[in-house]
C-alpha positions as CSV (number, residue, x, y, z in Angstrom):
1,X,-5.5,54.5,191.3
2,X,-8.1,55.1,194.3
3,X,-7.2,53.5,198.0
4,X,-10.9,52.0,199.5
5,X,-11.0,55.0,202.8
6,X,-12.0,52.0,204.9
7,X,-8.6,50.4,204.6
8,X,-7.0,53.2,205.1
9,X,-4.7,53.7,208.2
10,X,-3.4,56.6,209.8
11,X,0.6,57.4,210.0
12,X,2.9,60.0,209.8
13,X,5.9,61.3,208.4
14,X,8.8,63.9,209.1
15,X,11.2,65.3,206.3
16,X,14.6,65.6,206.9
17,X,15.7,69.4,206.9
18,X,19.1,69.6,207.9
19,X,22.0,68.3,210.1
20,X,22.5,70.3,213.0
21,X,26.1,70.2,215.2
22,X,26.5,69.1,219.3
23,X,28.8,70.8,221.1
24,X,30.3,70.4,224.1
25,X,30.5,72.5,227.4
26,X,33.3,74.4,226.0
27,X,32.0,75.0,223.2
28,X,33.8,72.7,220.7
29,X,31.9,70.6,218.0
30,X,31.4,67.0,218.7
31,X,29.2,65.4,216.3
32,X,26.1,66.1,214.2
33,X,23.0,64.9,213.5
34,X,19.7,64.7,211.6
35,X,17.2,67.5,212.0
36,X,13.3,66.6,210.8
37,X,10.5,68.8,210.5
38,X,7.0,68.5,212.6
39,X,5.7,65.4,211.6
40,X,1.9,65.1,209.1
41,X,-0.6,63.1,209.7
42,X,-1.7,61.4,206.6
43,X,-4.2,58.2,205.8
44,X,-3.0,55.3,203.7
45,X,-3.0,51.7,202.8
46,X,-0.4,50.2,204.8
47,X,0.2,46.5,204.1
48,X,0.6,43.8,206.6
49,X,4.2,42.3,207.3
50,X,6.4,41.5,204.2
51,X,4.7,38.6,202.4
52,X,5.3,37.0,198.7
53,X,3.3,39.4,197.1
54,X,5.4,42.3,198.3
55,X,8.5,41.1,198.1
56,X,8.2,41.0,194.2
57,X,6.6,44.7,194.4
58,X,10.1,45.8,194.2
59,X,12.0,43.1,193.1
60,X,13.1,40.5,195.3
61,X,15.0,42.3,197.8
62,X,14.6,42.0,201.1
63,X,15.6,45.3,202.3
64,X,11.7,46.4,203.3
65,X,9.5,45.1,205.8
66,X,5.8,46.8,204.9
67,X,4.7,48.7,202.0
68,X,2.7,52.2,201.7
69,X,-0.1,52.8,199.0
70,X,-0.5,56.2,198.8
71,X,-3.7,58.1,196.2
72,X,-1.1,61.1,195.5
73,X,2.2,60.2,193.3
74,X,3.5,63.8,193.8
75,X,3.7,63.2,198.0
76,X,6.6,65.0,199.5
77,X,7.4,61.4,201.6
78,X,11.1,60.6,200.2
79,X,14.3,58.1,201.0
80,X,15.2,60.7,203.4
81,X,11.7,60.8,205.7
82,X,10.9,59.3,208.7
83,X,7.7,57.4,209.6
84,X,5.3,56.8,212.8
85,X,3.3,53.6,211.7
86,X,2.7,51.6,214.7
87,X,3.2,54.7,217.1
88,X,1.7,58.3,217.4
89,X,4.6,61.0,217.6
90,X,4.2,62.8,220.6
91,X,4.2,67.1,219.7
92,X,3.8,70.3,221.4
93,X,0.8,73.1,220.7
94,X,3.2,74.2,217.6
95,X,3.2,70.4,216.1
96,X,6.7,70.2,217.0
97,X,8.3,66.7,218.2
98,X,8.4,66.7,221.8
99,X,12.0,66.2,222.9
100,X,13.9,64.6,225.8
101,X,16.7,66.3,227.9
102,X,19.3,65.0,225.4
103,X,17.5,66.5,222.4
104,X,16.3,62.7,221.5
105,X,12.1,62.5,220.6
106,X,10.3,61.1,223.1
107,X,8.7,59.1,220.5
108,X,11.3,57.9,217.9
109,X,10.0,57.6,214.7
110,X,9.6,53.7,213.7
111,X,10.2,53.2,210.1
112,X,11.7,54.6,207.1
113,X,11.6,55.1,204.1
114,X,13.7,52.4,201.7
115,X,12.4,53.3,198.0
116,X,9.7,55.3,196.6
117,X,7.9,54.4,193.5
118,X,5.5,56.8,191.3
119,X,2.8,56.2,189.1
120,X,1.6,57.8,185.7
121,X,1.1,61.6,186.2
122,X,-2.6,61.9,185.9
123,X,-3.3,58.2,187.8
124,X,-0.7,57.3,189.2
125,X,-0.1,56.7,193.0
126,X,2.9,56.6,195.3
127,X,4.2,52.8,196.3
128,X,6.5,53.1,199.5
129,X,8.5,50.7,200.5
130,X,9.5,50.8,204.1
131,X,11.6,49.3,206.8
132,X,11.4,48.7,210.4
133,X,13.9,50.5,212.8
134,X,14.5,51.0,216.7
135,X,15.9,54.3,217.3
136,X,17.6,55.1,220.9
């Protein structure tokens, strides 16, 4: 399947690569959370806002707000990665998310990633489904 370069729009993505523990002043665990990797820039066809025709992309559920056409089934993008669609990530020199005083990114990622779907091996593509999110 080929993806027409003018429809293409920019976005990127972060794998998840661990979980990572807070601790406290005296040095006590209290909590975890998600570590990602720097984020890629890639280019794809990203649909518009959840219509008919997407809804019965993966079935009638209603569980994804926007869906991802991407040239190359074997993409590394999984349930697990994080997306900047309607924002750029902000990074350091290194490509590194830029981070707050509480560890947070200053730009939270806006979507992920609700199913992936792969093509044939030779001609296939990648078909991501995707869902909106406000992370604080």
């Amino acid at each position: 399947m080929r993806c027409v370069n003018r429809n293409k729009q920019p976005f990127w993505y972060a794998q998840h690569i661990g979980i990572a523990s807070n601790y406290d002043d005296d040095g006590l665990q209290n909590g975890t959370y998600a570590e990602y990797g720097k984020p890629v820039k890639l280019m794809a066809n990203i649909s518009a806002d959840k219509g008919e025709v997407i809804a019965r992309q993966f079935g009638d559920d209603d569980h994804y707000d926007r869906v991802i056409v991407l040239e190359d089934r074997d993409t590394p993008i999984n349930e697990y990665s994080v997306l900047w669609v309607d924002t750029k990530p902000k990074t350091d020199r290194d490509g590194n998310l830029v981070l707050d005083d509480g560890g947070n990114p200053v730009t939270p990622w806006d979507y992920i990633v609700t199913k992936v779907g792969r093509g044939l091996p030779k001609f296939g593509a990648a078909v991501i489904a995707i869902s909106r999110v406000t992370v604080s």
